[in-house]
C-alpha positions, 0 to 999 in steps of 0.5 A, a space after each residue: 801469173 796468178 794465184 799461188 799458195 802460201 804459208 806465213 810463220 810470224 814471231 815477236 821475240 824479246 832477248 831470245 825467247 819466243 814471246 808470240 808465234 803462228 803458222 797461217 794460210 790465211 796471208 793477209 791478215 796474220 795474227 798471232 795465235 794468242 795476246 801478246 802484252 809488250 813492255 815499254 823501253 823494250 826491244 823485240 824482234 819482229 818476223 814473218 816469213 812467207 814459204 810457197 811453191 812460187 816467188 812473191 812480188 817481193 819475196 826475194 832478198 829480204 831483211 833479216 829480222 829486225 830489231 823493233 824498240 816499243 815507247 
């Protein structure tokens, strides 16, 4: 039904604590606002949640975050 506006927060988490984070109204592409260096055999959490006025197509009944392991 048209355009809406939106805001994306990304977070990449690793054993809780907040290794990288944004707030943008720029939804496509979302960067984080600075480098964040991964280790290898780690897990993180990776998460993005979109906060507007209107439903997105799939804005509905998302996954949690989820649990991402980079080799």
């Amino acid at each position: 039904c048209g355009s809406a506006e939106y805001t994306a927060k990304i977070e990449l988490k690793r054993q809780g604590v907040v290794l990288g984070t944004n707030l943008s109204n720029n939804t496509f592409p979302v960067w984080f606002e600075y480098p964040v260096q991964i280790e290898p055999d780690t897990f993180y959490t990776a998460s993005v949640v979109l906060d507007g006025n209107e439903l997105s197509y799939f804005g509905q009944e998302g996954d949690l975050p989820v649990s991402v392991f980079f080799r």
